[in-house]
C-alpha positions as CSV (number, residue, x, y, z in Angstrom):
1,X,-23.2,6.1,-27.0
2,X,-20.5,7.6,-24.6
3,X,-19.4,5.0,-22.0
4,X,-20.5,5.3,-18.3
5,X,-17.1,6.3,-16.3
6,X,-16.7,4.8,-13.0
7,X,-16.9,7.1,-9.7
8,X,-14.5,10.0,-9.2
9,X,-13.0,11.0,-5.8
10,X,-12.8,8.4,-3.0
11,X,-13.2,4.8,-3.6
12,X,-12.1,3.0,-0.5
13,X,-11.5,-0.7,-1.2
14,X,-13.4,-2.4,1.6
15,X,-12.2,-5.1,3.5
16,X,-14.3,-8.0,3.2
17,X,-15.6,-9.9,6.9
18,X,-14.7,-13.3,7.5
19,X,-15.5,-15.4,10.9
20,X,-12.8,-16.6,12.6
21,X,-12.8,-20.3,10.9
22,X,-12.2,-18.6,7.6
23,X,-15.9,-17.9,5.9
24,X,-17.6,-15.3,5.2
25,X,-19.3,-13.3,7.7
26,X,-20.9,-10.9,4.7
27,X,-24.0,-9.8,7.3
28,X,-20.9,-7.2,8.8
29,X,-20.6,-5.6,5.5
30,X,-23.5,-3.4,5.6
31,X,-22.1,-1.3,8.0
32,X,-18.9,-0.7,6.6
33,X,-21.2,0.2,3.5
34,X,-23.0,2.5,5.9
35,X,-20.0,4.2,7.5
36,X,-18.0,4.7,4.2
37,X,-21.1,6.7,2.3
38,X,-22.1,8.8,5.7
39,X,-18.0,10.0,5.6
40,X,-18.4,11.2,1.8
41,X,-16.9,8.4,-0.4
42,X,-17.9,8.6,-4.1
43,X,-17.9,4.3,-4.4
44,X,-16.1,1.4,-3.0
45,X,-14.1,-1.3,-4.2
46,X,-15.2,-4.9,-3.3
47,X,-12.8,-7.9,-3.6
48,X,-9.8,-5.9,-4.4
49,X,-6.3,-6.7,-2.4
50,X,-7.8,-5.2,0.6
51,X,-10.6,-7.1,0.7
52,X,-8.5,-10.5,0.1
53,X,-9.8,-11.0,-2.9
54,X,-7.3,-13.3,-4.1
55,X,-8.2,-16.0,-1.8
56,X,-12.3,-15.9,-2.5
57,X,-13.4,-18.7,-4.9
58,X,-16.1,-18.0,-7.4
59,X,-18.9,-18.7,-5.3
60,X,-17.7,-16.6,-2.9
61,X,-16.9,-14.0,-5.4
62,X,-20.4,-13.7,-6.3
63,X,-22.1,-13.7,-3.0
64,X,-19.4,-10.4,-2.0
65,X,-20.2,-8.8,-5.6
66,X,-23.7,-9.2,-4.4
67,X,-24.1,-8.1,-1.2
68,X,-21.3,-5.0,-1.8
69,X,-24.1,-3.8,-4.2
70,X,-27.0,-4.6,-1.6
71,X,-25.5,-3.1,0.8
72,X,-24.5,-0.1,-1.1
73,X,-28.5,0.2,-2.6
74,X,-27.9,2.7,-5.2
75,X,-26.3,5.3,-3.3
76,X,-22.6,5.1,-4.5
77,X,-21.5,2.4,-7.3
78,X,-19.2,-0.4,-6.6
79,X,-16.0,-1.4,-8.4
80,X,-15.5,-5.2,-8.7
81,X,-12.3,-6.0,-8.0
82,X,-10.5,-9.7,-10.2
83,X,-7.3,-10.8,-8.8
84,X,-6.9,-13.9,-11.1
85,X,-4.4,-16.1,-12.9
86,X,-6.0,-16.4,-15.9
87,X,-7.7,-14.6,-18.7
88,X,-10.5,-17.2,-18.6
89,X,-11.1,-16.9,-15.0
90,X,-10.9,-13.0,-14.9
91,X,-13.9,-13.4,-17.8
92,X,-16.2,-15.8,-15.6
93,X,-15.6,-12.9,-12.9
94,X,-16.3,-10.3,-15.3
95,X,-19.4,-11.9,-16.3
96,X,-20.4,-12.4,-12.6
97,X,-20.1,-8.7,-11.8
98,X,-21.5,-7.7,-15.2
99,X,-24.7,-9.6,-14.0
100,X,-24.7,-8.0,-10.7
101,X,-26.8,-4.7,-10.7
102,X,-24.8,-1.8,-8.9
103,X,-21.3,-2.9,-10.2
104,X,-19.8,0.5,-12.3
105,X,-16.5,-1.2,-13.0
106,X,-13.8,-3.8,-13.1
107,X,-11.0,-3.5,-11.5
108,X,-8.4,-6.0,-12.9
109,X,-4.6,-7.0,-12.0
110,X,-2.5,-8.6,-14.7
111,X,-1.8,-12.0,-13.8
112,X,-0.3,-12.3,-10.0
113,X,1.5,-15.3,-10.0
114,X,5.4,-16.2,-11.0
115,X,5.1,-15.9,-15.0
116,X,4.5,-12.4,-16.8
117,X,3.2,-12.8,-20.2
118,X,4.6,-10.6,-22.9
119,X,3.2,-6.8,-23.8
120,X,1.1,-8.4,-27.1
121,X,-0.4,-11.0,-24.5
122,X,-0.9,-9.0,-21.5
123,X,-3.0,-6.5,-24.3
124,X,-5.1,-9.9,-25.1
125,X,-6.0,-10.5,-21.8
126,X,-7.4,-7.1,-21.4
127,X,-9.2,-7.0,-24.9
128,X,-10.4,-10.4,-24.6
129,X,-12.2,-9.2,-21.3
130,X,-13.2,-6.4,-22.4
131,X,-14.9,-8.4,-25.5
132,X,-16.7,-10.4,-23.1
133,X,-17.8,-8.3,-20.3
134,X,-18.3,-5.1,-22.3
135,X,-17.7,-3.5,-18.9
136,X,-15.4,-0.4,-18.3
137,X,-11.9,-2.1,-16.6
138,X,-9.4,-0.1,-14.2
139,X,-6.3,-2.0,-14.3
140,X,-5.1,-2.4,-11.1
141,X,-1.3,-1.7,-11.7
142,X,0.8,-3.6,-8.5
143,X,2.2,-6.9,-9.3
144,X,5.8,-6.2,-9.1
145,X,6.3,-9.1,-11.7
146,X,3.8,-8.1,-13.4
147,X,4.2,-3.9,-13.2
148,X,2.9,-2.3,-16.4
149,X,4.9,0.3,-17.7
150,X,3.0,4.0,-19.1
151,X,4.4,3.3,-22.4
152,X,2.5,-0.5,-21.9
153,X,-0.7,1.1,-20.2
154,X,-1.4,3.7,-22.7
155,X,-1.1,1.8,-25.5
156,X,-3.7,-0.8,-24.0
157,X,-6.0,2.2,-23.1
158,X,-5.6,3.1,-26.7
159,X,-5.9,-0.1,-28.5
160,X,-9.2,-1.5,-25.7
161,X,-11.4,1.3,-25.4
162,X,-13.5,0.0,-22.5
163,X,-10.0,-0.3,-20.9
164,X,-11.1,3.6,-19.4
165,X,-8.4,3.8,-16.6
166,X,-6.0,2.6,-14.5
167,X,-5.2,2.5,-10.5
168,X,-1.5,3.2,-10.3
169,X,-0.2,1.6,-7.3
170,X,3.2,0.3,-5.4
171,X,4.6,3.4,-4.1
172,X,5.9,5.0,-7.3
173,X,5.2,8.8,-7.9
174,X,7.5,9.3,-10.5
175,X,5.7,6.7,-12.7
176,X,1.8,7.7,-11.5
177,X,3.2,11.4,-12.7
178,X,4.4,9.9,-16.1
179,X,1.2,8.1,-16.4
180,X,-1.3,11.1,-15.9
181,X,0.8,13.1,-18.5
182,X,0.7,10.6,-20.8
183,X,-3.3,9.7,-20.2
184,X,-4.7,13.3,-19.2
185,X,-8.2,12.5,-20.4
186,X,-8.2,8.7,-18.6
187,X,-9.1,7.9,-15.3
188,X,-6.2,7.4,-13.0
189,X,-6.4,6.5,-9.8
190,X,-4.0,7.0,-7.0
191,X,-3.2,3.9,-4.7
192,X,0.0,5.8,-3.9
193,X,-0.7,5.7,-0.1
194,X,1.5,7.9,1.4
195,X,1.2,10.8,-1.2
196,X,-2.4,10.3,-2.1
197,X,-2.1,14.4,-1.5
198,X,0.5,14.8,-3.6
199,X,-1.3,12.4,-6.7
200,X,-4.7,15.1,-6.1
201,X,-2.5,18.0,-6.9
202,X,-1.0,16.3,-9.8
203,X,-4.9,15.8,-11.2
204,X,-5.6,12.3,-9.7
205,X,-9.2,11.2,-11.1
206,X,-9.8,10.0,-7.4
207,X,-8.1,7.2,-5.3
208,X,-8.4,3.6,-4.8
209,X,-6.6,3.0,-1.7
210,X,-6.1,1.4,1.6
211,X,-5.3,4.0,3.7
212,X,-8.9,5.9,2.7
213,X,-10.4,2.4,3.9
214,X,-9.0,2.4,7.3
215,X,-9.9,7.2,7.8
216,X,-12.6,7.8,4.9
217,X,-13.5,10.7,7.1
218,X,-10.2,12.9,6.8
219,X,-9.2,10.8,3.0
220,X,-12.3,12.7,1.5
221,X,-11.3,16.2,3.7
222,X,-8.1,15.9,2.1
223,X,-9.8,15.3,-1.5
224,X,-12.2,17.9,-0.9
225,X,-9.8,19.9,0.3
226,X,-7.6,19.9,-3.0
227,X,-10.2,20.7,-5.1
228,X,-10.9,24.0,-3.3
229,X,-7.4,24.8,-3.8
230,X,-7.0,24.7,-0.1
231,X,-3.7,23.3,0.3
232,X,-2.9,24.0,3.8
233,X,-6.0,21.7,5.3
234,X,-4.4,19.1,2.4
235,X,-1.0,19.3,3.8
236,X,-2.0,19.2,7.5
237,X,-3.9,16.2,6.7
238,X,-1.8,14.5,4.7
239,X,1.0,14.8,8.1
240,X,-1.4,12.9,10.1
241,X,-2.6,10.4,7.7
242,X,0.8,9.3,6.8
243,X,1.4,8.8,10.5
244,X,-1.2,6.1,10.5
245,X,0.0,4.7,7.1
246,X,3.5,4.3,8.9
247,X,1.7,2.6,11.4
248,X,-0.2,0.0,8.8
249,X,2.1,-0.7,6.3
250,X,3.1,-4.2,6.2
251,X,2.4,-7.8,4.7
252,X,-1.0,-8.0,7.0
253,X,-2.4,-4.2,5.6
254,X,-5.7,-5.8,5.6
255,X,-5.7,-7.4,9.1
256,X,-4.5,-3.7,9.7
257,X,-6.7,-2.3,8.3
258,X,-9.8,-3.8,9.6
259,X,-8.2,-3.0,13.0
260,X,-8.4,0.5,12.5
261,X,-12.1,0.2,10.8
262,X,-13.3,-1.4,14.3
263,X,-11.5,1.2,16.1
264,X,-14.0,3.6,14.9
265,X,-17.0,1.6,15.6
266,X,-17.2,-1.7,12.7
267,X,-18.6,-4.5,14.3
268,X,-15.4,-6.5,15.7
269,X,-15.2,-10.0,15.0
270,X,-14.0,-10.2,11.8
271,X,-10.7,-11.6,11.0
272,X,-8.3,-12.1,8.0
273,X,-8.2,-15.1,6.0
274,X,-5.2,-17.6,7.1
275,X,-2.7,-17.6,6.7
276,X,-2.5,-13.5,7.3
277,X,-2.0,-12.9,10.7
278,X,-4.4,-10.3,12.6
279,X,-2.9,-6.6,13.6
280,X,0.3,-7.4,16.2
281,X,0.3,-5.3,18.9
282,X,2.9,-3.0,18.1
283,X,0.2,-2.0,15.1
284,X,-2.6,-1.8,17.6
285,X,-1.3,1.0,19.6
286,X,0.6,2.7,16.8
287,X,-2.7,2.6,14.7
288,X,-4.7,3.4,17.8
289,X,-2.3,6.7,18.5
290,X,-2.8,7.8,14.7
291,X,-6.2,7.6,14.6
292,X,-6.3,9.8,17.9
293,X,-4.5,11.8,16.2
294,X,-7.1,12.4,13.2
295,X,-9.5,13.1,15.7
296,X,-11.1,9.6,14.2
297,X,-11.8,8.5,18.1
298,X,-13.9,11.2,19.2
C-alpha cells in the first residue's frame, strides 16, 4: 500500500489564539481556517513554531489538534506540528494527532533544548516515532543546536520510510538546494522565508512558512505563479513579500505575525503567550506599509 503524502503547495503554519491571561481562545481559530482555504492554501500547520507550540501542554495540544481539524472540516488536511524534548513525549503527541481525524502529518523538530543527541540517536528518535505513530513525519529542520545536516537527513529518510520529508528552515539556501538534490523524489518543504521564490524554482514540494501565514493571498500567487513558469509575477511578488518579511522578522515573529493576520480582518484580541512581547510599534507600521503594499488592505 503506497503511503498517503502530505499536502503540496502552501501550508501556512497558523498561529494559534490565546486571551490575554495566557489560555486559549481556540473559538478565533475558525476564521483563520476560513481565510487561509478561501486565499488557496493546500493545508495548514497547527502547533508548529508559529503557532507557539512549544509552550502548549498536552491537554492543550489536543484540544488545538482538534479544533485545527474541526475547523478545517475536510477541506484541506492539517499537519500537526511536535516541538518536544523527548522521544517519549513527541510519541504521546504523535499518538494524540494520530487519533485526531483530519491530521495528514507530523511535523517534528529534533530535540530543542541545550543537548544534541548523536546522528545514531537522533535516527532512533525518528524511527521510534515512526514505529509508534505509523504516521508520515516532516522533520522540521531549525534548531541551530540541533541542525541536521543532508548527509544526516537523507540517511534518516532512507533508513525510516514513514520519515516522507523534511521542512528545511533557518535561512540557508545553499543547504535547502543540497537537500533537494540529494532527496528529489521526498517532500521538501521550504521555510526559507525570504526566498520562498527562489526554493519553488529550485522544485520546492511546497512551503511551510511564516511569511505565507501572515499574506496567504499573494504566498499562493507566487506558488501558482512558478508553476506556470511565469517568473515575472514570481519575482514581482517575491519584491513585495520580502518587504513585509523585513518588516516581521524578529524574536516575536508570531506576535508579528498575528499582527499582520488581524490587519486583514482576524478577529483581534488574540495575543502571544508570555513572555513574547506583542508587535512594537515600529513593526506595526512597517507591517502595516508592506501589506499596503501587496494590495492585502484593500
Amino acid at each position: 500500500m503506497s503511503l498517503p503524502m502530505p499536502p503540496r503547495g502552501v501550508v501556512p503554519p497558523m498561529t494559534t489564539p490565546f486571551a490575554k491571561n495566557g489560555d486559549l481562545a481556540l473559538q478565533h481559530l475558525k476564521a483563520q481556517v476560513d481565510w487561509l482555504v478561501a486565499a488557496g492554501c493546500t493545508g495548514v500547520a497547527a502547533g508548529g513554531s508559529t503557532g507557539e507550540g512549544h509552550t502548549l501542554d498536552r491537554e492543550e495540544y489536543r484540544d488545538l489538534i482538534a479544533a485545527a481539524t474541526e475547523a478545517a472540516a475536510g477541506r484541506i488536511p492539517v499537519v500537526a506540528g511536535i516541538i518536544v524534548d523527548s522521544t517519549r513525549d513527541a510519541i504521546l503527541r504523535g499518538k494524540i494527532a494520530k487519533d485526531t481525524k483530519g491530521v495528514c502529518a507530523l511535523q517534528v523538530t529534533p530535540v530543542h533544548y541545550l543537548f544534541r543527541p548523536t546522528d545514531d540517536a537522533m535516527v532512533d528518535h525518528f524511527r521510534a516515532m515512526a514505529a509508534e505513530t505509523n504516521m508520515p513525519i516532516i522533520i522540521y529542520n531549525v534548531i541551530p543546536w540541533s541542525y541536521l545536516s543532508p548527509a544526516l537527513l537523507v540517511r534518516i529518510m532512507t533508513e525510516v520510510p514513514l520519515v516522507v520529508g523534511v521542512k528545511q528552515s533557518a535561512g540557508d539556501l545553499k543547504l535547502f538546494a543540497d537537500l533537494m538534490l540529494m532527496a528529489p523524489e521526498k517532500c521538501i518543504y521550504s521555510a526559507v522565508d525570504a526566498l520562498l521564490y527562489l526554493s519553488y524554482a529550485l522544485g520546492a514540494y511546497g512551503s511551510i512558512a511564516a511569511l505565507p501565514a501572515a499574506a496567504p493571498h499573494a504566498s499562493v500567487k507566487v506558488w501558482d505563479a512558478v508553476q506556470k513558469g511565469d517568473h515575472k509575477t514570481a519575482l514581482d511578488l517575491h519584491k513585495k513579500l520580502l518587504v513585509l518579511w523585513n518588516a516581521m522578522i524578529a524574536d516575536n515573529l508570531p506576535a508579528a505575525t498575528r499582527y499582520a493576520q488581524e490587519l486583514q480582518g482576524l478577529p483581534m484580541g488574540t495575543f502571544p503567550r508570555a513572555p513574547m512581547p506583542i508587535a512594537t510599534e515600529q513593526q506595526r507600521v512597517a507591517i502595516r506599509k508592506a501589506l499596503d503594499g501587496l494590495g492585502a488592505l484593500r
